[in-house]
Phi, psi and omega in degrees: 000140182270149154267029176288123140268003158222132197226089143294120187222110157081021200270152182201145163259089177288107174258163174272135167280112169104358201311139145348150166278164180269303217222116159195162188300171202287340200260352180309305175329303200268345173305294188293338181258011171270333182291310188259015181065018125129041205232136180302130163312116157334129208244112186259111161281170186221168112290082170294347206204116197221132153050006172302161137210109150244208238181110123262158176256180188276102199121348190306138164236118143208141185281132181272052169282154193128156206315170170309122186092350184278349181082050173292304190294324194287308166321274187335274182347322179276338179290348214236336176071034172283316200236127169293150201259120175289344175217153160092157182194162218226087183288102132284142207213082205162127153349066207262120174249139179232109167297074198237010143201121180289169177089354172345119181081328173295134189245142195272013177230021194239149203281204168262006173259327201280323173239034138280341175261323188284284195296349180252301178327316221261343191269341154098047168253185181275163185294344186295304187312259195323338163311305191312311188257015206287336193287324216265325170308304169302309193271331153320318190279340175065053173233090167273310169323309222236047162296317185228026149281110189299156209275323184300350182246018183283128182300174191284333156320309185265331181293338144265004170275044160231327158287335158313294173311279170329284181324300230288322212249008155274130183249067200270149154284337172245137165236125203233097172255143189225078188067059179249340171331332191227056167284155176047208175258219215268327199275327193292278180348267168325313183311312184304305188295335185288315209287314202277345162296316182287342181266349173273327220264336162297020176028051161278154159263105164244163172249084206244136158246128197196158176284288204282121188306332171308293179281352195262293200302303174329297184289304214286140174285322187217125155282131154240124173269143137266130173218153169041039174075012179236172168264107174306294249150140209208122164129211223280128193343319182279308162325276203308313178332295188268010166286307162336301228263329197270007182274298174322307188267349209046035171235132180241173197287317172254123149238127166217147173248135143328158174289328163333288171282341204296164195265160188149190184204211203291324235244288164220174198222114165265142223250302211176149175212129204235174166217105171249175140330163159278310190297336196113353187290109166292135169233109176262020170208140183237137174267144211311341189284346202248127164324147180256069177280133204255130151271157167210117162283118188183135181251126200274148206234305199266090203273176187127323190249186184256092198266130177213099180286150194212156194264126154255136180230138181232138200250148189359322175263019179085029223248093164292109192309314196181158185226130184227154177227147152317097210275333208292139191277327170315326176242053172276137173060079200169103191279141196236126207327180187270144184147164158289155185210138190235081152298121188229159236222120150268131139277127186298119203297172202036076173231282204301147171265162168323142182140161167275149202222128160242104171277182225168103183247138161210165177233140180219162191244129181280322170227117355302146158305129182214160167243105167336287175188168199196121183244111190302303204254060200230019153214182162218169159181166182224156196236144166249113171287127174297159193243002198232023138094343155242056169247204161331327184265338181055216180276009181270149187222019143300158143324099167284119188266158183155108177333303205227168178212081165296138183267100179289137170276128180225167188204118198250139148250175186217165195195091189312097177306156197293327190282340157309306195287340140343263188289339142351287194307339172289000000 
């Protein structure tokens, strides 16, 4: 025996593509079987969900990722016992609260206190429970004014930030979250990832599904990748992570082309584009303290001009962080001769903030401007925070917003105000 309070071994979901209607007329009937010559229509099944199996233990966060369709949300449902598993089967051992559509139960001619009370039953708390907290729910959602206001006349914004509020304040031992993150605007958003920090960090067992890449890595210890209803990949958040995010884009820590192919014109050709170590090592994940190095590879085919290769890094939401050009005085203004040149970029550790990274290599001729070539996707990487206080972030272990995350010099003087110099003197 395991100390798992959630143990899935083979579980799967089949649905029929196409099902039949359950109830039509005779001629419907006789219709359909003049169509097919009186031979059964083809019967197509799908696999939302084929063959999981894992293992949580009691405390666990751990994240459920992959693209649209991969059959996150349908696993919860089989975890939440909305739905029977066509195979396989699924033990929990616990209180199970599940947000898997917020809003669940709200009636729109019912006031918000009134379906503050409808949505926490049905969500399965006691009417106690809800009392207890009901003070503390209204000032999450931040309607407090429009409280004994019907919900139809709430904008779509406060209806879910109310509903949110209600799920967020159930105190299940397992919790199974499905996208609920991204309710409301931007400052709500955040409020949500703090209440969801704080329920991991009470050493509840969650189940979390999200998008958002941020929040997985924050919260979650260990990550399952799903694709096409099977597990692509199982273990510790940042692996699984970047294995996801370089599936998505088709980009990895290396690329190299041929001379055939490489992007480029008569004049130069890129070669190859890399992200190491300071020791040399390719690498797709960094801790945010260790310096970043981009090589750019490239054969000057024509010699003669004045070539200045330069970087773009752009960060998960397409965001352009920075743009860098090749500063060496050896070739700046300098034309340069026929060969291979292997230029490479240090980014300094604590610059970058936590997150994923897409680079963009190009060489361009300054005078006149001209762009040689430019490769949109032509690396990745990803940087990992440190938790152990001495980097940027120090000891707070929330979310930090930002482009960049400088490790700052900072320098306090202190001057004993007169009454401490006072009491010293006594």
């Amino acid at each position: 025996m395991t100390d798992a309070v959630i143990r899935v071994e083979g579980i799967g979901k089949r649905y029929r593509v196409g099902q039949r209607q359950s109830y039509r007329a005779l001629r419907d009937v006789l219709a359909g079987a003049f169509r097919r010559n009186g031979k059964r229509a083809p019967t197509d099944f799908i696999w939302a969900v084929r063959d999981v199996s894992f293992e949580v233990k009691q405390g666990e966060v751990v994240g459920l990722i992959g693209r649209n369709g991969a059959g996150k949300s349908t696993l919860l449902k089989l975890l939440a016992r909305i739905t029977r598993p066509t195979v396989g089967h699924a033990e929990l051992h616990g209180r199970i609260g599940s947000l898997l559509e917020v809003g669940t139960g709200f009636h729109p001619e019912l006031t918000g206190r009134e379906n503050i009370f409808l949505s926490g039953a049905i969500l399965g708390m006691s009417k106690q429970e809800i009392l207890r907290k009901f003070d503390e729910i209204v000032a999450f959602s931040e309607v407090e004014r429009f409280i004994d206001t019907p919900l139809k006349h709430y904008s779509s914004g406060m209806g879910m930030r109310l509903a949110f509020a209600v799920a967020a304040h159930l105190e299940p031992e397992i919790l199974l979250v499905d996208e609920v993150l991204s309710v409301g605007d931007a400052a709500f958003q955040k409020k949500c990832l703090g209440k969801m920090g704080e329920v991991a960090k009470a050493g509840r067992t969650i189940i979390f599904v999200s998008h958002n890449v941020t929040a997985v890595t924050r919260l979650c210890s260990r990550c399952i990748l799903l694709q096409a209803g099977v597990t692509l990949a199982s273990g510790a958040t940042h692996d699984v992570m970047s294995t996801y995010l370089r599936s998505e884009l088709a980009t990895s820590a290396t690329r190299e082309w041929s001379l055939a192919d490489a992007p480029g014109d008569s004049v130069v050709r890129l070669r190859a584009v890399r992200v190491r170590k300071l020791d040399g090592t390719v690498s797709e994940t960094f801790d945010i303290r260790q310096p970043v190095g981009i090589d750019v590879v490239f054969d000057v085919l024509e010699g003669g001009k004045e070539l200045t290769p330069n970087l773009h890094v752009f960060d998960q939401q397409g965001v352009n962080v920075f743009i860098s050009h090749d500063v060496d005085p050896n070739w700046r203004r300098r034309p340069r001769p026929e060969g291979r040149y292997i230029s490479t970029a240090w980014i300094p550790g604590n610059f970058l903030p936590e997150g994923y990274f897409v680079v963009g290599a190009a060489i361009t001729t300054m005078a006149p401007q001209n762009i040689r070539l430019y490769e949109r996707d032509a690396v990745a990487f990803q940087v990992v925070d440190s938790t152990e206080g001495d980097s940027a972030r120090g000891d707070y272990a929330g979310h930090l917003p930002g482009v960049v995350r400088p490790l700052l010099r900072w320098e306090t003087s202190y001057e004993a105000s007169p009454i401490e110099a006072e009491r010293a003197l006594q």
